[in-house]
C-alpha positions as CSV (number, residue, x, y, z in Angstrom):
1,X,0.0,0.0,0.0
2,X,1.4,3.4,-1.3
3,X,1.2,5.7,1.7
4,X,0.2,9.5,1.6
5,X,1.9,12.5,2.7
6,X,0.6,14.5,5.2
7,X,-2.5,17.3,4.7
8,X,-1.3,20.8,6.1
9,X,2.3,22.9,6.2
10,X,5.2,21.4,4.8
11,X,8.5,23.8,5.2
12,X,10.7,24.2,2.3
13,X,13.3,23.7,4.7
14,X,16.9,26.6,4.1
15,X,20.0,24.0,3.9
16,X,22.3,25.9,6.4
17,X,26.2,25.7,5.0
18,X,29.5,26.5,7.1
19,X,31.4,29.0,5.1
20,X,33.5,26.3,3.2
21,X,30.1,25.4,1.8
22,X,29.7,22.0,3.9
23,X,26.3,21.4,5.4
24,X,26.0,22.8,9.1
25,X,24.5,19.7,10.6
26,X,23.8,21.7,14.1
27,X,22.3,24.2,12.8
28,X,20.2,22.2,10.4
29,X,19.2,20.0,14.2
30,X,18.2,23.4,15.5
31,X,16.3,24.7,12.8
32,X,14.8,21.1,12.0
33,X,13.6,21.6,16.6
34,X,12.2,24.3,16.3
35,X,10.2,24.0,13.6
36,X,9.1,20.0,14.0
37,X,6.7,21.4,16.7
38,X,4.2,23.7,14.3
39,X,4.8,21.8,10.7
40,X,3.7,18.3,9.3
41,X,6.5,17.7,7.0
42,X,9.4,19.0,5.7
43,X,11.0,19.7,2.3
44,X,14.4,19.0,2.4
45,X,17.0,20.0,-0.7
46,X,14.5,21.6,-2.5
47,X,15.6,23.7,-5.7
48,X,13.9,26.9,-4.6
49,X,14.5,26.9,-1.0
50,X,16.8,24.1,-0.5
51,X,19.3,25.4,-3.1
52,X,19.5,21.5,-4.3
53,X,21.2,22.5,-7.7
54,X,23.5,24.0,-6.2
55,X,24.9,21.4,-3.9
56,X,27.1,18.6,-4.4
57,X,25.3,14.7,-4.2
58,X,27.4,14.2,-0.8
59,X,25.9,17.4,1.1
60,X,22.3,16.6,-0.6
61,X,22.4,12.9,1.1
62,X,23.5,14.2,4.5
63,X,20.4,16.2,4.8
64,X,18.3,13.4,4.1
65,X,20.4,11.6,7.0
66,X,20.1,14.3,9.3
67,X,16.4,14.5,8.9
68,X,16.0,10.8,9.0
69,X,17.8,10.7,12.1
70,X,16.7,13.9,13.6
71,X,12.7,13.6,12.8
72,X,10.3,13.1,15.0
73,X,8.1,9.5,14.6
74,X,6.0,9.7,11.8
75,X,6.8,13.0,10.3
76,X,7.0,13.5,6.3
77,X,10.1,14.5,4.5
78,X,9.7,15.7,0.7
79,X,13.3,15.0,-0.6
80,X,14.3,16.8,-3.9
81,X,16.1,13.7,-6.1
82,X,15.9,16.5,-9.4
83,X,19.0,16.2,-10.9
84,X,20.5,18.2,-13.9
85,X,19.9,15.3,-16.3
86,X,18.0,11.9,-16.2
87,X,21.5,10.2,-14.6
88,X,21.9,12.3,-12.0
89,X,18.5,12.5,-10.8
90,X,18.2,8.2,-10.9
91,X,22.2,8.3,-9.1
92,X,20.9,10.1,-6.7
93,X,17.4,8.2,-6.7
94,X,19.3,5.0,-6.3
95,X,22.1,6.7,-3.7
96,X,19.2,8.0,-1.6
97,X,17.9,4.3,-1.4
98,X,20.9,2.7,-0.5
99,X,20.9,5.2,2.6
100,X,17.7,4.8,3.4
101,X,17.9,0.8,3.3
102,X,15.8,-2.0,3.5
103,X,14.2,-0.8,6.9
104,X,11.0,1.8,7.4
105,X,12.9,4.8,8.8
106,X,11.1,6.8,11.3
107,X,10.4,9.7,8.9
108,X,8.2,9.1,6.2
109,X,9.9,9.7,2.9
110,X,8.8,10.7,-0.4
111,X,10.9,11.7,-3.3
112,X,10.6,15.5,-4.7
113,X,11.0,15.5,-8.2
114,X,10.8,18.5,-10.6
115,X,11.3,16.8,-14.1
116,X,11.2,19.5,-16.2
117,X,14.2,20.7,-15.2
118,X,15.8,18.4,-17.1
119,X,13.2,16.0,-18.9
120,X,10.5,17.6,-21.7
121,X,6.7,16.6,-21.5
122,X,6.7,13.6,-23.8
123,X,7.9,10.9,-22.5
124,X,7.2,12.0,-19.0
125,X,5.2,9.1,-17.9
126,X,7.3,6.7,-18.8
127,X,10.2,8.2,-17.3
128,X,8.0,8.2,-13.8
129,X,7.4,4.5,-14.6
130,X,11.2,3.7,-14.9
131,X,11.9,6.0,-11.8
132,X,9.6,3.9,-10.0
133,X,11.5,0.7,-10.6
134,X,14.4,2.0,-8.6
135,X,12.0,2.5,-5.9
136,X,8.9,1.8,-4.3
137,X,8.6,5.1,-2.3
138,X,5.8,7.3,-3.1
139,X,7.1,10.7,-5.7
140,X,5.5,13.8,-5.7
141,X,5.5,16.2,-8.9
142,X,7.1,19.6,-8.3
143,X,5.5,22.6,-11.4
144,X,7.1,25.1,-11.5
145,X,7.2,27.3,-14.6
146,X,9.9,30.5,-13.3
147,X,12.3,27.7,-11.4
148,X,12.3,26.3,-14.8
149,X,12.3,29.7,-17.0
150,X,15.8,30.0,-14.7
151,X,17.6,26.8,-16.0
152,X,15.9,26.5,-19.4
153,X,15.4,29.7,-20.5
154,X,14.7,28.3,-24.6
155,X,12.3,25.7,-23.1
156,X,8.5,26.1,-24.9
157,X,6.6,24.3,-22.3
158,X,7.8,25.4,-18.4
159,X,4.6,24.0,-17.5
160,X,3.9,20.2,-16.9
161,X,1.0,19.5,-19.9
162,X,-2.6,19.1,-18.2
163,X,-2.2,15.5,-20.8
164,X,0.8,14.8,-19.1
165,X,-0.8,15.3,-15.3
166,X,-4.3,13.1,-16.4
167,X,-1.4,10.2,-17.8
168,X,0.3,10.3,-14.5
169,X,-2.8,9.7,-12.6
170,X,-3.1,6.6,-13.5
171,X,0.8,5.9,-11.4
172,X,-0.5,5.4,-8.2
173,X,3.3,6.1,-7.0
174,X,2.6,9.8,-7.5
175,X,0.6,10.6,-4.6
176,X,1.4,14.2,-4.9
177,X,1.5,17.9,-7.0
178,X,3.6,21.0,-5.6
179,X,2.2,23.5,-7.8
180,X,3.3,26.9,-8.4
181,X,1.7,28.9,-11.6
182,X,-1.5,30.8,-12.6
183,X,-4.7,29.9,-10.6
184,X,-6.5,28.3,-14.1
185,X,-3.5,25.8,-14.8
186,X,-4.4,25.0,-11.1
187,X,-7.8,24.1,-11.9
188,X,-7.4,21.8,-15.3
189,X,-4.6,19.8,-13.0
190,X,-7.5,19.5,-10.2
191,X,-10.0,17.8,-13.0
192,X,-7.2,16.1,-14.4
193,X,-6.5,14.3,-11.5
194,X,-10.3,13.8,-10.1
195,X,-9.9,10.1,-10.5
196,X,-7.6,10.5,-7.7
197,X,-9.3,11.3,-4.6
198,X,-6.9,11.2,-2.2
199,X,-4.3,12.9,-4.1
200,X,-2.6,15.7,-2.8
201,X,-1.9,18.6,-4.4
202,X,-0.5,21.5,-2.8
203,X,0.6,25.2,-3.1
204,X,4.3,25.9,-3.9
205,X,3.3,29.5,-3.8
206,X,2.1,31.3,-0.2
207,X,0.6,34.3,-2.3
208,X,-1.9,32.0,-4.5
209,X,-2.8,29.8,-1.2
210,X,-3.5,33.1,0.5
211,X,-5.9,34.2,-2.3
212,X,-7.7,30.6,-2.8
213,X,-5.8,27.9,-0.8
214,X,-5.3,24.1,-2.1
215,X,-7.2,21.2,-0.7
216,X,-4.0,19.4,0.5
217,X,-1.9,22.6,2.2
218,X,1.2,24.9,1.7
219,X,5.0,24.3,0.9
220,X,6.5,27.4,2.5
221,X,9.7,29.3,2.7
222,X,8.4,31.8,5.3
223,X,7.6,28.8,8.3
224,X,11.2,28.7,8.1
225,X,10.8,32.3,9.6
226,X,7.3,32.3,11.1
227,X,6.4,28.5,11.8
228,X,3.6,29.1,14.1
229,X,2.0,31.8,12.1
230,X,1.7,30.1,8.8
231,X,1.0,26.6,11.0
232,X,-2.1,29.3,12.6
233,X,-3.2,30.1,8.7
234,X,-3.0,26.6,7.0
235,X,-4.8,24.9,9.6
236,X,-7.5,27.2,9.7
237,X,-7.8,27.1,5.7
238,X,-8.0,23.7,6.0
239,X,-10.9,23.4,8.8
240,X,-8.1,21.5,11.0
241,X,-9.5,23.3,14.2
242,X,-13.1,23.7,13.3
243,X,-13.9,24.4,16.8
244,X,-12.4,27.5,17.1
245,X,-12.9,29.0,13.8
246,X,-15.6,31.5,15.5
247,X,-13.9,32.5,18.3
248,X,-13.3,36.3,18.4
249,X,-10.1,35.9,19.8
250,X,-9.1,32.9,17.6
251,X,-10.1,35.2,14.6
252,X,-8.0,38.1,15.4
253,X,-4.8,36.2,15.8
254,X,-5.0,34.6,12.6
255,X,-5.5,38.0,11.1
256,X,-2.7,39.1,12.8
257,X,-0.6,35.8,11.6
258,X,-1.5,37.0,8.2
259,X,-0.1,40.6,8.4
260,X,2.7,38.9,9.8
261,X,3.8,36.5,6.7
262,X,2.6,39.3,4.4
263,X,5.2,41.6,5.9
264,X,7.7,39.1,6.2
265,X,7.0,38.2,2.5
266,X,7.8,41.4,1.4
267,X,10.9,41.2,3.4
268,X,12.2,38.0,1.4
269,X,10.4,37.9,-1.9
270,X,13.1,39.8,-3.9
271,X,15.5,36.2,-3.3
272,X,13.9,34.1,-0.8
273,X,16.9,31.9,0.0
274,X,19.5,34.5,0.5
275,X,17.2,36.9,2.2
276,X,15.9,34.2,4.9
277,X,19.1,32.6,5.7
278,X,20.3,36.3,6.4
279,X,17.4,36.8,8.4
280,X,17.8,33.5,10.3
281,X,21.3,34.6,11.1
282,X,20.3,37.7,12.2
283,X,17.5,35.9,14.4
284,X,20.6,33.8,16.1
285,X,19.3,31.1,14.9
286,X,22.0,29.8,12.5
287,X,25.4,31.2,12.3
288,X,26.2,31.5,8.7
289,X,24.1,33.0,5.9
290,X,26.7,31.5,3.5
291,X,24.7,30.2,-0.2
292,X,25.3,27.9,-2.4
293,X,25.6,30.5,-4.9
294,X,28.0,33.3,-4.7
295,X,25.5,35.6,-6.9
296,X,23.1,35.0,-3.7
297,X,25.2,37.5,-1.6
298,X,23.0,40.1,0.1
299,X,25.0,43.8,0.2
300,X,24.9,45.7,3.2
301,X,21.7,47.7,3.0
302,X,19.8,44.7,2.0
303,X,20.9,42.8,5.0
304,X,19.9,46.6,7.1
305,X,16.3,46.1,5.7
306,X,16.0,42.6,6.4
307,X,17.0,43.4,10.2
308,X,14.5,46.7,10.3
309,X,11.5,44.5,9.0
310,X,12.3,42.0,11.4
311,X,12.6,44.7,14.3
312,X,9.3,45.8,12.9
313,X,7.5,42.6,13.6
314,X,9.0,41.7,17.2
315,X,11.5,38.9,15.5
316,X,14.5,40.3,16.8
């Protein structure tokens, strides 16, 4: 049986780096604490968030083990396995098993995969088919047209097809869409995939979930900054604590857990990953802001506004 990840707020968990550029296992332990408390899953090595691209197979593998490790019982971990071509993405497919092994680790794992980065429409299927044979873990889709308009510039299609989407449904492996695009795409994947009614499909982008939010939850940068907020805001999208939902007081505090991530949104939005590290670091709660990028590097007023806007709002 194909398990299912969890409904709610997945973090697109920052992969904190020493300045030599080698994964900061404390740090990741203290961010992955604090957070584990207010979020149902985490999305670990992401390409947006994560910087996975960006990062060598080694450093990529030791966050999986430090989640896996680290994790409370039972909690979801999205792990990115993109690579820049088919090979690399099945190395690190096949690498990620072999550290997994044979036994049910605590965390429950499912394999990020966005395959346009490197894979076009046709054929898509069938390359999810052959994925699957190097695994039995569940995948879930990642769309994401401007992640992709950044690596493939010349590509036509930055989109997965709404075809494509109603093919896949019929792979009960993918349990799972992260979308990010225009509200309408959104809607031909939901038919697409009605024949799947307990697939998830959730939000890769905070603004679009705050204006009409999925039926499965959010992946969000800004919990890295503001976990109990945007924990406050998905669950009461989702009717998780129905009870409360007409409480006066209950009512005001998720209004003021929305100016909050909208704030902080405009804080980070320019370059999420550089600008939240920075803000992390600035928070105490990691001691580097180093990227994986060098063309990430936040000047000096940048890193000024960051720490007003976080003043502002009470974070520092």
């Amino acid at each position: 049986m194909i398990n299912l990840p969890p409904r709610g707020l997945i973090v697109d968990l920052v992969t904190p780096l020493d300045r030599a550029g080698g994964l900061d296992r404390t740090a990741l332990i203290c961010l992955i604490r604090r957070l584990e408390g207010e979020v149902n899953g985490f999305a670990a090595g992401s390409l947006r968030m994560g910087e996975g691209l960006g990062l060598g197979l080694d450093v990529r593998l030791e966050v999986l083990k430090v989640l896996v490790d680290t994790s409370r019982e039972g909690a979801a971990v999205f792990f990115e396995i993109t690579g820049t071509s088919r090979e690399e993405t099945i190395k690190l497919l096949e690498r990620a098993e072999d550290l997994l092994g044979p036994a049910r680790p605590q965390a429950e794992i499912f394999y990020l995969l966005t395959p346009l980065i490197y894979h076009g429409n046709r054929g898509l299927p069938d390359h999810l088919a052959e994925l699957g044979r190097h695994s039995r873990r569940p995948f879930i889709l990642g769309n994401n047209p401007d992640l992709i308009g950044l690596f493939r510039a010349k590509l036509q299609h930055k989109n997965i097809r709404t075809s494509v989407i109603k093919k896949t449904a019929a792979n009960e492996q993918v349990v799972g869409l992260q979308f990010e695009g225009d509200l309408d795409r959104a809607l031909h994947y939901q038919q697409a995939l009605k024949s799947r009614q307990n697939f998830r499909f959730y939000d890769g982008s905070e603004d679009n979930f705050m204006e009409r939010p999925s039926s499965s939850g959010l992946v969000s940068c800004g919990a890295n900054l503001a976990p109990k907020a945007w924990a406050d805001i998905v669950k009461s999208s989702l009717n998780i604590y129905d009870s409360q939902r007409l409480s006066p007081d209950h009512l005001s505090h998720i209004w003021e857990s929305g100016r909050m991530v909208r704030l902080l949104s405009d804080i980070y939005r320019p370059n999420p990953p550089a600008f939240i590290k920075a803000a992390l670091k600035l928070m105490g709660l990691i001691p580097s802001a180093t990227a994986a990028s060098k063309r990430t590097t936040l000047n000096d007023d940048q890193v000024r506004r960051i720490e007003s806007g976080l003043k502002e709002l009470g974070l520092l």
